[in-house]
Steps between C-alpha positions, in 0.01 A plus 500: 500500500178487346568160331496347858237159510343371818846272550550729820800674388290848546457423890901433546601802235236679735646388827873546366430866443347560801830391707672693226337817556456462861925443510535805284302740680491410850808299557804624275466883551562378885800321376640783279468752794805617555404678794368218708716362778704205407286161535588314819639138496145331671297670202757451205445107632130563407536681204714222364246240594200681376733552128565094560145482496398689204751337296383092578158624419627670147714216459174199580296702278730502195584154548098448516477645208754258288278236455175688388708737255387415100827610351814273446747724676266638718482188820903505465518894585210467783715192642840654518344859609374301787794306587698817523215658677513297765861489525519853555254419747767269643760729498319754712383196761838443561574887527240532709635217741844644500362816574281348815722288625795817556182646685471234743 
Protein backbone atom coordinates (compact mmCIF):
# COMPACT_ATOMS: atom_id res chain seq x y z
CA UNK A 1 0.00 0.00 0.00
CA UNK A 2 2.46 2.44 -0.90
CA UNK A 3 -0.17 4.89 -2.31
CA UNK A 4 -1.38 5.35 1.36
CA UNK A 5 -1.63 9.55 2.30
CA UNK A 6 -1.51 10.87 5.83
CA UNK A 7 -5.65 10.30 5.94
CA UNK A 8 -4.74 7.63 8.73
CA UNK A 9 -5.79 4.65 6.90
CA UNK A 10 -1.97 3.28 7.36
CA UNK A 11 -2.41 3.35 11.33
CA UNK A 12 -5.91 1.23 11.12
CA UNK A 13 -4.51 -1.15 8.02
CA UNK A 14 -1.52 -1.29 10.61
CA UNK A 15 -3.57 -2.02 13.66
CA UNK A 16 -6.00 -4.46 11.63
CA UNK A 17 -3.03 -6.64 10.80
CA UNK A 18 -1.69 -6.73 13.96
CA UNK A 19 -5.04 -8.41 15.50
CA UNK A 20 -4.89 -10.39 12.30
CA UNK A 21 -1.63 -11.85 12.81
CA UNK A 22 -1.79 -12.01 16.45
CA UNK A 23 -5.38 -14.28 15.84
CA UNK A 24 -3.50 -16.36 13.34
CA UNK A 25 -0.56 -17.27 15.20
CA UNK A 26 -1.32 -17.23 18.74
CA UNK A 27 -5.00 -17.78 18.95
CA UNK A 28 -6.33 -20.18 16.06
CA UNK A 29 -3.60 -22.94 16.21
CA UNK A 30 -5.13 -23.19 20.00
CA UNK A 31 -8.48 -23.49 18.43
CA UNK A 32 -7.53 -26.05 15.72
CA UNK A 33 -5.85 -28.33 18.38
CA UNK A 34 -7.42 -31.24 18.24
CA UNK A 35 -5.73 -32.56 21.10
CA UNK A 36 -6.73 -30.02 23.67
CA UNK A 37 -9.45 -30.90 26.13
CA UNK A 38 -12.85 -29.80 25.18
CA UNK A 39 -13.48 -25.98 26.27
CA UNK A 40 -15.57 -25.77 29.42
CA UNK A 41 -18.99 -23.93 29.51
CA UNK A 42 -17.53 -20.76 32.02
CA UNK A 43 -14.68 -20.16 29.29
CA UNK A 44 -16.74 -20.83 25.99
CA UNK A 45 -18.98 -17.79 27.80
CA UNK A 46 -15.72 -15.75 27.50
CA UNK A 47 -14.60 -16.75 24.35
CA UNK A 48 -17.94 -15.74 22.93
CA UNK A 49 -17.78 -12.37 24.59
CA UNK A 50 -14.26 -11.59 23.72
CA UNK A 51 -15.41 -12.71 19.60
CA UNK A 52 -18.60 -10.20 20.51
CA UNK A 53 -16.04 -7.81 21.14
CA UNK A 54 -13.83 -8.00 18.23
CA UNK A 55 -16.65 -7.95 15.95
CA UNK A 56 -18.48 -4.31 17.36
CA UNK A 57 -15.04 -2.92 17.06
CA UNK A 58 -14.64 -4.29 13.20
CA UNK A 59 -18.08 -3.42 12.71
CA UNK A 60 -17.64 0.72 14.41
CA UNK A 61 -14.63 0.94 12.39
CA UNK A 62 -16.15 0.08 8.99
CA UNK A 63 -19.07 2.05 9.67
CA UNK A 64 -16.39 4.95 10.62
CA UNK A 65 -15.07 4.58 7.65
CA UNK A 66 -18.42 5.22 5.38
CA UNK A 67 -18.44 8.69 5.62
CA UNK A 68 -14.69 9.56 4.92
CA UNK A 69 -14.54 6.95 1.89
CA UNK A 70 -13.96 9.10 -1.72
CA UNK A 71 -15.61 6.51 -3.89
CA UNK A 72 -19.42 6.34 -4.74
CA UNK A 73 -19.94 2.74 -3.72
CA UNK A 74 -17.42 2.75 -1.31
CA UNK A 75 -19.55 4.57 2.19
CA UNK A 76 -22.53 2.06 1.10
CA UNK A 77 -20.15 -1.18 1.48
CA UNK A 78 -18.37 0.33 4.81
CA UNK A 79 -22.10 1.00 6.14
CA UNK A 80 -23.67 -2.33 5.53
CA UNK A 81 -20.23 -4.26 6.50
CA UNK A 82 -20.78 -2.54 9.75
CA UNK A 83 -24.32 -3.12 10.27
CA UNK A 84 -23.76 -6.79 9.80
CA UNK A 85 -20.70 -6.53 11.87
CA UNK A 86 -22.31 -5.61 14.65
CA UNK A 87 -25.11 -7.86 14.26
CA UNK A 88 -22.99 -10.73 14.38
CA UNK A 89 -21.84 -9.07 17.33
CA UNK A 90 -25.46 -9.31 18.49
CA UNK A 91 -25.92 -12.66 17.75
CA UNK A 92 -23.04 -13.85 19.89
CA UNK A 93 -24.33 -11.35 22.97
CA UNK A 94 -27.29 -13.17 23.01
CA UNK A 95 -25.34 -16.60 22.73
CA UNK A 96 -23.31 -15.61 25.21
CA UNK A 97 -26.34 -14.82 27.62
CA UNK A 98 -28.00 -18.08 26.85
CA UNK A 99 -24.95 -19.72 27.48
CA UNK A 100 -24.50 -17.83 31.12
CA UNK A 101 -27.65 -17.88 32.16
CA UNK A 102 -27.84 -22.24 31.83
CA UNK A 103 -24.62 -21.69 34.07
CA UNK A 104 -26.31 -20.00 36.78
Amino acid sequence: MDSVTDSGIRAMVDAVDEARRQLRENALPKAEDRGRERVPAVEAVVMLGSLADLLEVTGELAAALSERMATHQSPDVYHQAGVRLRGEAGNLREAERRVAERLS
